[in-house]
GUTOR-399311 format. One record per residue (C-alpha): x, z, y. Coordinates in Angstrom, 3 decimals, m for minus. Layout:
// GUTOR-399311
- x/z/y
- X/Z/Y
...
// end
This chain:
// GUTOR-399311
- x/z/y
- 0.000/0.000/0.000
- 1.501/m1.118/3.143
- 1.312/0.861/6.223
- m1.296/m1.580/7.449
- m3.525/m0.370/5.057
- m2.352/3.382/5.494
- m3.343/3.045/9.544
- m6.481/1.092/8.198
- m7.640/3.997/6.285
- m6.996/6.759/8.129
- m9.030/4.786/11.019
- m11.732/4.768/8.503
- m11.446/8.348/7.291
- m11.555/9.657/10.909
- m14.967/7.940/11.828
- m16.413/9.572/8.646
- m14.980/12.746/10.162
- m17.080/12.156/13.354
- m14.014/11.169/15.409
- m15.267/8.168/17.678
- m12.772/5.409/17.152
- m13.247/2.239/19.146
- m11.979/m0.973/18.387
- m9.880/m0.570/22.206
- m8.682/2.762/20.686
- m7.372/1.252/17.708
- m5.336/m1.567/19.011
- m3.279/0.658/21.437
- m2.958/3.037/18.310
- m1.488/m0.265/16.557
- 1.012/m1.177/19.612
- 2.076/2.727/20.429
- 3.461/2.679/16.601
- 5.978/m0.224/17.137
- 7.666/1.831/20.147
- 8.535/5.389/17.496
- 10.354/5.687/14.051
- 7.534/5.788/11.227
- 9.604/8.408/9.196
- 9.634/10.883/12.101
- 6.376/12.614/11.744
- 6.264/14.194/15.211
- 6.667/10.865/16.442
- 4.040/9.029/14.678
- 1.612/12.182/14.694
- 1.622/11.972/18.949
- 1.682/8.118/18.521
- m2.213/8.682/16.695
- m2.947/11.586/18.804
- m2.537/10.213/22.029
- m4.134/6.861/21.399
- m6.897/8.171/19.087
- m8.421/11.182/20.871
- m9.755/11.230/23.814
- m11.563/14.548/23.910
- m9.767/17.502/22.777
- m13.131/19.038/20.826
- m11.845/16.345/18.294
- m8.119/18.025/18.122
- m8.765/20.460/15.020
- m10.919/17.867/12.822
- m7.889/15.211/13.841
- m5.328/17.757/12.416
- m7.185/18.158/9.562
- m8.027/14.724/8.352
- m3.827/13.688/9.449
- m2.100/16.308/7.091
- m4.512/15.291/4.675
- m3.841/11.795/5.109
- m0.188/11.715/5.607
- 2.091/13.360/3.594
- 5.718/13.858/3.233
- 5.642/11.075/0.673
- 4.414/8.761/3.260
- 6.600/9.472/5.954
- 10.126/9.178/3.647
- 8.268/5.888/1.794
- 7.621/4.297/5.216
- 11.224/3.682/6.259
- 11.384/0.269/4.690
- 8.785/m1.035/5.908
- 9.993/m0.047/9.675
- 12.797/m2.553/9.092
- 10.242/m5.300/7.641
- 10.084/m7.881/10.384
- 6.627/m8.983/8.699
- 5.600/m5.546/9.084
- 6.633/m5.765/12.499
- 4.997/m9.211/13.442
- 1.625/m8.470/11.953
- 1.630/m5.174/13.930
- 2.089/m7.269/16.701
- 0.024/m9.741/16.295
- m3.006/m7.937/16.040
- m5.272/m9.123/19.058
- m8.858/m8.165/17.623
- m10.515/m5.004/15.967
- m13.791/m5.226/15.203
- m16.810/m2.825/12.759
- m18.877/m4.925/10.714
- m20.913/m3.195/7.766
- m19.429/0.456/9.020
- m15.570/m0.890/8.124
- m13.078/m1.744/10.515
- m11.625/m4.998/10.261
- m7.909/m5.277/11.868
- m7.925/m8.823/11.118
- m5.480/m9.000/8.190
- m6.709/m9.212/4.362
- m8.858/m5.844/3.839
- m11.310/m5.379/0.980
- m14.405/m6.784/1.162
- m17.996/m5.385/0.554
- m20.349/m3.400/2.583
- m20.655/0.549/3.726
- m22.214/1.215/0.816
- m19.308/0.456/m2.182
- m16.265/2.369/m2.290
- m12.538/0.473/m2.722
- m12.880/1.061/m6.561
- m16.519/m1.081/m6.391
- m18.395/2.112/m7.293
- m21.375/3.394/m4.889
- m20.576/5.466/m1.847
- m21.368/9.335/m2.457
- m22.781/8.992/1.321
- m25.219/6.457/m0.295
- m25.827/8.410/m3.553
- m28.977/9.777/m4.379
- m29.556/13.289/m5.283
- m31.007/12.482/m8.338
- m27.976/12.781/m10.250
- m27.515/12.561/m14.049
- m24.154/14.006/m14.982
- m21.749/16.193/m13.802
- m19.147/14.413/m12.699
- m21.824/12.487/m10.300
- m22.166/16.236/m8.959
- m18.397/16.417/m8.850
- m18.303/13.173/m6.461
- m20.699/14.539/m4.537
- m18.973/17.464/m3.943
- m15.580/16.073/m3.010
- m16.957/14.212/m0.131
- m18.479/17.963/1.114
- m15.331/18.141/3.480
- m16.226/15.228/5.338
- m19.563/15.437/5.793
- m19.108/19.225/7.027
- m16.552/17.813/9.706
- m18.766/15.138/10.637
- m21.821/17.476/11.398
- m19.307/20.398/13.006
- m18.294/17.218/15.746
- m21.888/16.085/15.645
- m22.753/20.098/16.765
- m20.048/20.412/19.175
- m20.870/17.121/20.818
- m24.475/18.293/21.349
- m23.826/22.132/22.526
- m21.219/19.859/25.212
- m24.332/17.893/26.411
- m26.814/21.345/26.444
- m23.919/23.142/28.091
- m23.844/20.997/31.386
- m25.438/22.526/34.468
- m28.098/21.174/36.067
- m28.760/21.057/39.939
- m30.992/23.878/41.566
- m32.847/21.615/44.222
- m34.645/23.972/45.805
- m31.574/26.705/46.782
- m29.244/23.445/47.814
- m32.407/21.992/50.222
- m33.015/25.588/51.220
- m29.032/25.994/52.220
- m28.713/22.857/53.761
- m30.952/23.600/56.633
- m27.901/26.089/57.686
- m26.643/22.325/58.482
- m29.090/20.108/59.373
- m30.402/19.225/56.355
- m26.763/17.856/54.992
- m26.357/19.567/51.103
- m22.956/20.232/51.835
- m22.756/22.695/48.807
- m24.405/22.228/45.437
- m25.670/25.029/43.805
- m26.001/24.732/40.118
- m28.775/26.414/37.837
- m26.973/29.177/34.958
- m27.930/27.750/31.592
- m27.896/30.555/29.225
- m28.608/28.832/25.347
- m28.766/31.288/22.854
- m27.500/30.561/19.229
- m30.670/30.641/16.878
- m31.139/32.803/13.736
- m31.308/30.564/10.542
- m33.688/31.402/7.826
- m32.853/28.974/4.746
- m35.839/29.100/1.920
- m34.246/27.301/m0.939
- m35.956/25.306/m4.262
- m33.531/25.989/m6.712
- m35.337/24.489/m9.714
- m33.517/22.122/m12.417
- m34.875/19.022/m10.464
- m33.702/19.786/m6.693
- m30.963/22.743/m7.487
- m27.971/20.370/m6.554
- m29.511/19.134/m3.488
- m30.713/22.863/m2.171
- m27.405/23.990/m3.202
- m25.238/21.412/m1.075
- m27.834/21.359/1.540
- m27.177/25.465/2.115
- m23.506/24.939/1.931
- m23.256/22.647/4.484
- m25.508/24.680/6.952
- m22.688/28.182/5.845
- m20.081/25.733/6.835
- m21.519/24.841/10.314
- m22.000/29.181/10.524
- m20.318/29.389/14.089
- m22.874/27.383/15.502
- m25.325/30.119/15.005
- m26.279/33.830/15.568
- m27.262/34.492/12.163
- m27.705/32.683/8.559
- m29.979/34.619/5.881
- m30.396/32.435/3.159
- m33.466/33.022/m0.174
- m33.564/30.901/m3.315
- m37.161/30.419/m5.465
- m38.489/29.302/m8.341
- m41.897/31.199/m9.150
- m39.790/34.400/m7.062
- m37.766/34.677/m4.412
- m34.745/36.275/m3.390
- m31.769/36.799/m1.279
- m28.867/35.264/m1.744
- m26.617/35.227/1.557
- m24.384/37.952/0.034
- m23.368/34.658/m2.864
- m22.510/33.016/m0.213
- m20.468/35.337/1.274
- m19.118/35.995/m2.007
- m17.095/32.888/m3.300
- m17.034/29.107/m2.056
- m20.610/27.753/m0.840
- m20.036/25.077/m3.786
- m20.002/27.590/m6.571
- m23.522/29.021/m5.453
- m25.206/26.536/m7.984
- m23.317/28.562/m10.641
- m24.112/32.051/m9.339
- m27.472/31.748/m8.403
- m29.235/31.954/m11.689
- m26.989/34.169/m12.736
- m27.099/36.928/m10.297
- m30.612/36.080/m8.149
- m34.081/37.155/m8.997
- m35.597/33.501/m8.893
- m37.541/33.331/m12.239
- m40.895/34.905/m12.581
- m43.767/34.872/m14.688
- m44.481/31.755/m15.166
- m40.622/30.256/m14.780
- m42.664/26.856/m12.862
- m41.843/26.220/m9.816
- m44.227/27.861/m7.356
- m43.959/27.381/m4.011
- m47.409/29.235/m2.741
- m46.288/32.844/m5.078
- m42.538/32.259/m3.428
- m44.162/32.036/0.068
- m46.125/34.840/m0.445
- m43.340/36.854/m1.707
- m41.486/35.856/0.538
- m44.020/36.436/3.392
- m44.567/40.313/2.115
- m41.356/40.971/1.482
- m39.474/39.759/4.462
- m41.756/39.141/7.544
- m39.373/41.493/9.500
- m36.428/38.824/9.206
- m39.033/36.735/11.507
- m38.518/36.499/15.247
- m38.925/34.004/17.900
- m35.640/33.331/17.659
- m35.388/32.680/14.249
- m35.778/28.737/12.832
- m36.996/28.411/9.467
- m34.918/25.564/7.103
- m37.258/25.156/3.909
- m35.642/22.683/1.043
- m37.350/21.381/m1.762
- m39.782/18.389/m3.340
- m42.622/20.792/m2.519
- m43.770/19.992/m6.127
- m45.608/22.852/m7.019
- m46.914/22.332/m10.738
- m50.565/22.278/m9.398
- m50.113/25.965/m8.680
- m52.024/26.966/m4.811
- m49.782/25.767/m2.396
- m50.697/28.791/m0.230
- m50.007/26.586/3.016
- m51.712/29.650/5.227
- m48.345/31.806/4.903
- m46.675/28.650/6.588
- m49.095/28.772/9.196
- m48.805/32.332/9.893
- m44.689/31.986/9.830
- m45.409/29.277/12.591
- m47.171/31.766/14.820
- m43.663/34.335/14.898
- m40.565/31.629/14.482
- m38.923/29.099/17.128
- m39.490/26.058/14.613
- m39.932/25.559/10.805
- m38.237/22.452/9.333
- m38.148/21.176/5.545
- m36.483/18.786/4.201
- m37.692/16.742/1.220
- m34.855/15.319/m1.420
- m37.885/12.592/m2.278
- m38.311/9.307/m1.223
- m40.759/9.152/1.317
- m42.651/6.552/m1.003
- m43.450/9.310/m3.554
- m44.785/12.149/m1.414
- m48.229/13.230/m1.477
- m48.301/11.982/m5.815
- m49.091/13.536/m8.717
- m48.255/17.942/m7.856
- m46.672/16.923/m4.233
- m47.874/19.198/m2.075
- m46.137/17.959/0.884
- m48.673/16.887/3.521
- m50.493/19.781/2.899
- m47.187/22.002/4.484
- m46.241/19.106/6.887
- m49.162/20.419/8.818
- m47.466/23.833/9.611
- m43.847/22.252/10.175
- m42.210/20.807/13.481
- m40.614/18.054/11.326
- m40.548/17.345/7.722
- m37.384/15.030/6.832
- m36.535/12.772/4.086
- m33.160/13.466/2.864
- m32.859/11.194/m0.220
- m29.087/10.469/0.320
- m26.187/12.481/2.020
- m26.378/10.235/5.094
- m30.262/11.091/5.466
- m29.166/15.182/4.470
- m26.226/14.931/7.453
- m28.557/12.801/9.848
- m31.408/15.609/9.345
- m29.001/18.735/9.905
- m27.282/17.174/12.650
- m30.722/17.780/14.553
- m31.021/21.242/14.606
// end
């Protein structure tokens, strides 16, 4: 792999990250690279850096995603190829940069196929549906956790930027500027005070959704500094708590813990969403507040047990917003036991999150 492909790549890997790389971005990153020595890795790392990122919020996912990309190997292998003058000349020659089908094309011979296929031909874990039938499809999933959690962590930061900025208090500048004839010579700025919200996450951890409601919490304890608070309750046909698993081990090896060590099998072992509600509704109405914002995952298949929708509607009346998010195609809800529409009712959005990219798209939104 020549250090075309190396520069290609890590381009690639960065936008996956959430890093905004533009086609502008990536050209001077290209011509910056002929003026240092490749096997100095101070040299090349400022090279990237100050081509690359343009907003220091990025600096910490950059770091990451470089000394994961480029290792010592890379740096001692990359010496002959400084002194290649067809290294050199195609560096140099490199006039265009364009994304087409989410890849970015440097103009020199790159792999071809869409977003969706990975360079081995196989489907992108991005693109893979949770419906998975083996382990090691669970295992792909899983090693792509890293990047989406970056992805949604610059996603988060680049919305609490945008709330952050002030906004103008009209009335005290007009009411100062008659001091001077009307000219707003200073602008007074309104305090914007946003509170981090309290996350409640109600988990479906059932054979046919456990994978997704597992993933789904982990990525929402990775993004934990964006909030106040994260209590987190898996069900079957009973609920319990299980923020202390969390807290306990990795937020991957919940799926192996939870059975285990949670109260989530009742009577009837179904799943039951309206007896969880309930339960949960009895048991923990005092973790409800206005400030709290209810996450609820699961196919809200519910065995043609009551769906109890009322303790959704009285949740509503006492929480900032109640979201769910449905690991079904949008196609299937409402058949057979869905119960779905009959909860959308008491929810501020209900989500389809068939894939990873519809999961990270979802979260990204709280």
């Amino acid at each position: 792999m020549t250090i075309l492909h190396n520069i290609q790549g890590f381009f690639e890997e960065l936008r996956l990250a959430g890093v905004p790389i533009t086609p502008s971005q990536a050209m001077d990153c290209c011509q910056a690279l002929l003026q240092v020595d490749w096997t100095q890795e101070d040299y090349f790392y400022s090279a990237l850096f100050s081509t690359l990122v343009k907003d220091y919020a990025y600096g910490e996912i950059f770091d990451q995603v470089f000394h994961s990309y480029f290792t010592l190997q890379f740096f001692q292998s990359s010496a002959p190829e400084k002194r290649d003058p067809i290294i050199y000349r195609q560096l140099n020659a490199i006039e265009q940069i364009s994304i087409s089908g989410g890849q970015m094309a440097m103009g020199i011979s790159q792999s071809q196929g869409g977003a969706a296929d990975s360079p081995g031909g196989t489907k992108n874990p991005l693109d893979q549906d949770f419906r998975l039938d083996s382990m090691s499809d669970i295992h792909q999933l899983e090693a792509v956790f890293p990047i989406i959690a970056r992805r949604l962590a610059a996603k988060m930061v680049r919305k609490r930027n945008r709330n952050n900025l002030a906004k103008i208090d009209f009335r005290r500048t007009i009411r100062n500027s008659m001091s001077s004839g009307g000219v707003p010579i200073d602008l007074f700025t309104t305090k914007k005070i946003r509170e981090k919200p309290v996350i409640l996450a109600l988990c479906d951890v059932s054979g046919s959704v456990m994978t997704f409601s597992c993933f789904s919490l982990a990525l929402i304890a990775s993004l934990e500094r964006f909030f106040r608070k994260i209590d987190s309750f898996a069900f079957i046909d009973e609920i319990d708590e299980v923020s202390k698993l969390l807290l306990s081990g990795h937020p991957l090896d919940l799926r192996n813990h939870v059975l285990k060590h949670a109260r989530v099998v009742g009577a009837s072992g179904y799943t039951d969403y309206g007896v969880s509600l309930k339960a949960f509704h009895q048991r923990y109405r005092n973790y409800l507040s206005h400030k709290s914002t209810v996450l609820i995952f699961g196919d809200a298949r519910n065995n043609w047990f009551n769906d109890e929708s009322w303790v959704l509607q009285e949740m509503k009346k006492n929480v900032r917003k109640i979201y769910w998010f449905n690991p079904e195609p949008q196609r299937n809800w409402g058949l057979g036991d869905s119960r779905i529409f009959e909860y959308q009712k008491y929810c501020t959005q209900v989500f389809e999150c068939s894939t990873l990219m519809q999961l990270e798209k979802a979260i990204s939104q709280l």
